[in-house]
N, C-alpha and C positions, 0 to 999 in steps of 0.2 A: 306470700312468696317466701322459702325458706329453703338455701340450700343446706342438702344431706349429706352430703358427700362431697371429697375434694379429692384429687389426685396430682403430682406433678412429676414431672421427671425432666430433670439437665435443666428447669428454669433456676437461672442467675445462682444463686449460693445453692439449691434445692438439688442436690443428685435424685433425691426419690422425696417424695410424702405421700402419706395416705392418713386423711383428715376425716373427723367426721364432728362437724361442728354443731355447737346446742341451738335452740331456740333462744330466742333475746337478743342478750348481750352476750359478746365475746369479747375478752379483753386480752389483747400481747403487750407483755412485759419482755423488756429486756435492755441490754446495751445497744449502742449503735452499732450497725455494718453485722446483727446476727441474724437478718432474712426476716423483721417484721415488716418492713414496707415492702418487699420481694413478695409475702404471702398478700396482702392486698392488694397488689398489683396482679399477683395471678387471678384471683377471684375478680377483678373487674372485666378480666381477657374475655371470660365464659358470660360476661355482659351485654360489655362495649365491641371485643374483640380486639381491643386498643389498648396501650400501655398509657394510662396517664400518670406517666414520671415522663418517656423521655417519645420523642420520634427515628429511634435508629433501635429498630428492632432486632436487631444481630445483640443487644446489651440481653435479650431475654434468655440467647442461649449460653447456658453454662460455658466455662473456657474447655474447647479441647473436643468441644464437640460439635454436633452438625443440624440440632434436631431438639427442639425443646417442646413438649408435650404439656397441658391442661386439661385437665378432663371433671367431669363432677357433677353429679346429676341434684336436681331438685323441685320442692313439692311447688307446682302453678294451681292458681284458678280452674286451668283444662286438664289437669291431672297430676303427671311426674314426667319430669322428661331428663335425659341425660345429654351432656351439651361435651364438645371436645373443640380443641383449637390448637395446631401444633404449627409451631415457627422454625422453617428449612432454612439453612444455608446454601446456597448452591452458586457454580458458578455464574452465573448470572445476576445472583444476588438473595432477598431472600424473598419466600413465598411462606404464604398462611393458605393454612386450608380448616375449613369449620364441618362440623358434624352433628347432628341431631339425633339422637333414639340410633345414633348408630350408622346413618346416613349420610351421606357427603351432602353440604348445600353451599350454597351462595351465601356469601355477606350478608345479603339482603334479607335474606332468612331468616339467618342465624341471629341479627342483631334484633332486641327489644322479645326475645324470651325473656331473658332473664334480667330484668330492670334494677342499675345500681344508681347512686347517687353519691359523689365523693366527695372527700370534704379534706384538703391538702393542705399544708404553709402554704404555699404557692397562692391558693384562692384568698388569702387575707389583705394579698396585695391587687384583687380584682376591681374596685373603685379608683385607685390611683394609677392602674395601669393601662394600658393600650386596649380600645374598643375588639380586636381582636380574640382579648382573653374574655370578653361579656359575652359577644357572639356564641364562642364557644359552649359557653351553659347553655344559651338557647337553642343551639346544635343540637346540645347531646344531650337535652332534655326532652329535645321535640322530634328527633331520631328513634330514639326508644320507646317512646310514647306509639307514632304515629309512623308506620311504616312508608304512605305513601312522603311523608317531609322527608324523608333519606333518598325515595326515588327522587323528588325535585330537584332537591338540592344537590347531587351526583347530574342529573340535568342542567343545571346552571350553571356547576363548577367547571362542568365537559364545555358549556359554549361562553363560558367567560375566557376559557383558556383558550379556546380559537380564535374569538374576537380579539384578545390580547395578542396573538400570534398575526392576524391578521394585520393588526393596526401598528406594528413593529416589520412588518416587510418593505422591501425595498423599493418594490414598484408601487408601494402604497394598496390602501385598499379597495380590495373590489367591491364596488356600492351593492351588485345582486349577494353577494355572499353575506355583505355585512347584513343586509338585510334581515335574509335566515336566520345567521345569531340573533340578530337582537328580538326575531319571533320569538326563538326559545326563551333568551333572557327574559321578556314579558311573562311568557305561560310558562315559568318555573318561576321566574322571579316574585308573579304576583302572588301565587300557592304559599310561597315561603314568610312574606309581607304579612299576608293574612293571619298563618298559623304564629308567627313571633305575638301578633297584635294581642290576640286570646288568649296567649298565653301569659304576656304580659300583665292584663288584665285582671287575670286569674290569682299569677303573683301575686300583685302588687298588694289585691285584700288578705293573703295569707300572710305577705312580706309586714304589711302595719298592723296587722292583729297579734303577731309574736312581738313586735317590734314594743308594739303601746304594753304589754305586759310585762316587758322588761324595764322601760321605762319609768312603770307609773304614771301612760300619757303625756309624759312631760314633754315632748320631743313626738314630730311624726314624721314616719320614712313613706317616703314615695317613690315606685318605680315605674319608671317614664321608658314608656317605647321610642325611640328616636330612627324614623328611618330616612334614609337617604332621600326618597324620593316621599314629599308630603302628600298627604291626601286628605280630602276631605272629609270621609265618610270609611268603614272599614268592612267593606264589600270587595266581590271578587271583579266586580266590573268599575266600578271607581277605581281602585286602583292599578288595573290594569290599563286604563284611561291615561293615567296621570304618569306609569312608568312610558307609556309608549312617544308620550309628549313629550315627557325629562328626554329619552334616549336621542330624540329629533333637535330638542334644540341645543343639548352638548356633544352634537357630533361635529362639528366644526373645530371645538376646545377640543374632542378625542381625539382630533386626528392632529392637530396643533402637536399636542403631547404625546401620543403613540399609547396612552393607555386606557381603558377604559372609565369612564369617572361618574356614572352613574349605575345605581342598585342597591341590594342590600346588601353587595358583600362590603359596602361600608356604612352598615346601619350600628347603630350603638344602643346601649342601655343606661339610661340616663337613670340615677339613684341621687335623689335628693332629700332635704332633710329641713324639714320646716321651709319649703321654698325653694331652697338655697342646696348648690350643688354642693354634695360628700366632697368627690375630689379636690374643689378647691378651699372651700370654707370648715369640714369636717374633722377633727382633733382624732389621732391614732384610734383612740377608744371606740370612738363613736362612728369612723369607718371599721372597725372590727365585729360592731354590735348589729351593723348594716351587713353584714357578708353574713353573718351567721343567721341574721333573718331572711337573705334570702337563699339563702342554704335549707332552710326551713319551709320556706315557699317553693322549694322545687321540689322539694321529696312531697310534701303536700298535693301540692297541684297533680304530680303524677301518680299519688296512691289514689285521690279522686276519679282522676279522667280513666284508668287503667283499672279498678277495682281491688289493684292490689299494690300492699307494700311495698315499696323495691327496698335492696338489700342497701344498707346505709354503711359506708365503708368511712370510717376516722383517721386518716393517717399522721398520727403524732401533732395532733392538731391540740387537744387540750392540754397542752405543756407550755402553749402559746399563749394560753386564754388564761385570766385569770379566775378564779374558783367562780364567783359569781357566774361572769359570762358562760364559764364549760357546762357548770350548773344550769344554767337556761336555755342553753343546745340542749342539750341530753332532755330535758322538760318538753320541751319543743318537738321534739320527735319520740314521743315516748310511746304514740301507738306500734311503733317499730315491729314489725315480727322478730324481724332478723339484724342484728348489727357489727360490724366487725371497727377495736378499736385498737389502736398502737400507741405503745406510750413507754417511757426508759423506766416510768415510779405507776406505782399504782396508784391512780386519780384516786382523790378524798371525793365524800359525796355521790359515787357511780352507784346508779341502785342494783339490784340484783344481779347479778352477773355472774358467768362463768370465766375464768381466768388462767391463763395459760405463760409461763414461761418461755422463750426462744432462746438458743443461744446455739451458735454456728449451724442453724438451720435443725436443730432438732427441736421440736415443741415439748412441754409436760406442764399437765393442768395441774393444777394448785387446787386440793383437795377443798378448801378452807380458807375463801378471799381474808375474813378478817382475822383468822389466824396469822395468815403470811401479813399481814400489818403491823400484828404485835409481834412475833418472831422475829 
């Protein structure tokens, strides 16, 4: 998987670009606030479809305008295909609309063409932070991967958010209705349960096979599925068993509290370390050495299961790392086809690479990485 082409227009600092990036490595150089994390946020649009920096999507379109455009076609498995995504202002608020080979489609469409895997600041603080931001990996790894895990889980979200609407009314809930919900909650929920499990699994021997090489064995990381609702066995009928029983005997507490308290939208990912949980017993380092393994485990598992690459996007992440550690990401994924990396200095150690300048949104390549070193 290798995108060939990039376009943008009125995204964030970007009035226009028209990109055509190499195979490999790609490296942005520059100051801060000149549009290198603005250019990998555009490229993961024609991914995810989703900005991962912020959730207020009016920040994508330039100031002064109404309309911010992605566009950029690249080489798949099933051929070439050319992907668009433009973010309206209107009054009402805004709208996204996606486009394939030129077509208009659905979200649902659009999303897991084109498979990325990001790697931000932001994820270094994923062990000691809120299960919400673990979730999220397993989201948006098993969205893009597995089209029908984005129909379930837009299933689950739609009747969690009823049942939560329901259980917050004034006359209280209606038992036939809640019922309903909690059918769907079951046959989405269980779908969801299952795909985290295997995926986990999958992890977990990628996440301690980087993990033990960085180490020297000395240390071993373990990634622990942790879901809400326990089960015995990881089947689609056990655990739909065990959600339907959870859901019956904390409806009394649901309705005590008006919210709902059983599923997986409060399942977690447990990252442990010789035993013993990261988040509480784990030294900076050694949570930094764990995020990068399974930053490594997710691009893995999905070049496995998918047959192909996804695009691996850096955002000013190795300025974070020290030489060693960046040096064993970059190792870690070096079957990469395609990679895009952001950084203020040119990283020591980056193997082969193409390298590019940014400064107030204009790019130019650097004829000659290890000349611009000594120069």
């Amino acid at each position: 998987m290798r995108l060939s082409w990039l376009a943008l227009s009125n995204v964030r600092n970007y009035a226009s670009l028209d990109f055509q990036p190499a195979p490999g490595l790609n490296v942005f150089i520059g100051a801060n606030a000149q549009g290198k994390s603005n250019l990998l946020e555009a490229i993961s649009l024609l991914g995810t479809g989703k900005s991962f920096r912020t959730n207020r999507e009016a920040d994508l379109i330039a100031s002064g305008f109404q309309i911010a455009s992605v566009s950029g076609g690249a080489h798949i498995r099933a051929g070439s295909v050319n992907l668009g995504c433009t973010v309206t202002a209107t009054s009402r608020g805004i709208r996204k609309a996606y486009s394939a080979n030129g077509r208009a489609v659905r979200y649902a469409a659009f999303l897991g063409t084109l498979n990325v895997v990001t790697f931000v600041p932001g994820d270094l603080q994923l062990i000691a932070g809120a299960p919400s931001g673990r979730r999220r990996v397993l989201n948006g790894a098993l969205a893009q991967e597995q089209p029908l895990y984005y129909r379930d889980l837009v299933r689950y979200q739609k009747a969690l958010a009823q049942k939560s609407a329901l259980l917050r009314s004034a006359d209280g809930p209606d038992a036939d209705l809640m019922d309903v919900y909690n059918e769907t909650l079951v046959s989405a929920g269980t779908a969801l349960m299952l795909a985290r499990d295997r995926f986990v699994t999958a992890a977990n021997a990628e996440a301690r096979r980087a993990h033990a090489a960085w180490t020297g064995g000395r240390e071993t990381l373990e990634l622990r599925y942790e879901p809400n609702v326990p089960y015995e066995v990881p089947t689609g009928e056990a655990i739909g068993a065990a959600f339907a029983l959870r859901l019956r005997t904390a409806a009394a507490a649901e309705r005590s509290r008006r919210i709902p308290l059983a599923g997986p939208h409060r399942d977690d990912l447990g990252l442990l370390l010789d035993g013993r949980s990261l988040a509480a017993y784990g030294s900076q380092g050694q949570q930094r050495t764990a995020v990068l393994a399974l930053k490594v485990a997710e691009y893995t598992v999905m070049h496995q299961r998918t047959g192909e690459a996804p695009l691996l996007l850096l955002d000013d992440v190795l300025s974070e790392l020290d030489a060693g550690r960046a040096r064993a990401f970059l190792e870690g994924v070096e079957a990469y086809e395609q990679a895009f990396v952001t950084a203020t200095h040119l990283p020591h150690d980056l193997p082969q690479s193409h390298v590019f300048t940014i400064e107030a949104a204009v790019l130019r390549e650097i004829a000659s990485p290890a000349c611009e070193r000594v120069c």
